[in-house]
N, C-alpha and C positions, 0 to 999 in steps of 0.2 A: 095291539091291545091283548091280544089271543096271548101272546110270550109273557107278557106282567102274571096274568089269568093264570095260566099254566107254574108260574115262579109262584105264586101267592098259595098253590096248592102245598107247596114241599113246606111251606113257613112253619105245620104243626107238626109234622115226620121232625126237621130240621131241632125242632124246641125237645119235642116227648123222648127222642130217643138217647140223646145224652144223659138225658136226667133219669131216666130207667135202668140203661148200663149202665152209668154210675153209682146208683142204690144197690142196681143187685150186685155188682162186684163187691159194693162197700159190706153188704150185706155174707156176700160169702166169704171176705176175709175175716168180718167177725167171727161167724161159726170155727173158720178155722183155727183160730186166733186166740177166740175166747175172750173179744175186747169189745164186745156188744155195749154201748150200740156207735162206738167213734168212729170209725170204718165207713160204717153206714152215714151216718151225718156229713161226712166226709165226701163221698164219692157224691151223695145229693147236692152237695153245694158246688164242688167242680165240674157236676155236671150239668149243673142250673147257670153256671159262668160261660161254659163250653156252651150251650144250649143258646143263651141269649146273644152268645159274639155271631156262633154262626147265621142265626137271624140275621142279626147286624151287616155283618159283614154280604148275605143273602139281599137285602132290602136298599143298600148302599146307591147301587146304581140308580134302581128305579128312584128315589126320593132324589138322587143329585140330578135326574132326568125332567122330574119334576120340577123341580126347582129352577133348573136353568144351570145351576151349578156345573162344571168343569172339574178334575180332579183325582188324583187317583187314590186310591182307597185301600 
């Protein structure tokens, strides 16, 4: 129970961090770029995809654990 506990802690590092390096790179390619704000839009939405698989991919186990489920993932 303590290993779930512990995994369940990384779930919002896991979420927040892609979607933040992805704005701000999106972000400083516009500045450099001068293609404000597509970059930006850009890196937030890759990083929002990237964010939610790692989740996924983070949470897989314990839910096919729960379940009973068998599987690899």
């Amino acid at each position: 129970m303590r290993e779930i506990a512990l995994t369940l802690v990384g779930v919002g590092w896991r979420l927040a961090l892609p979607i933040v390096l992805g704005t701000m790179g999106g972000v400083w390619l516009d500045r450099r770029l001068d293609s404000r704000p597509w970059f930006a839009l850009a890196g937030l939405g890759l990083g929002t995809l990237l964010g939610y698989y790692s989740v996924y991919r983070l949470l897989l186990p314990i839910i096919r654990e729960a379940t009973g489920k068998k599987g690899k993932g």
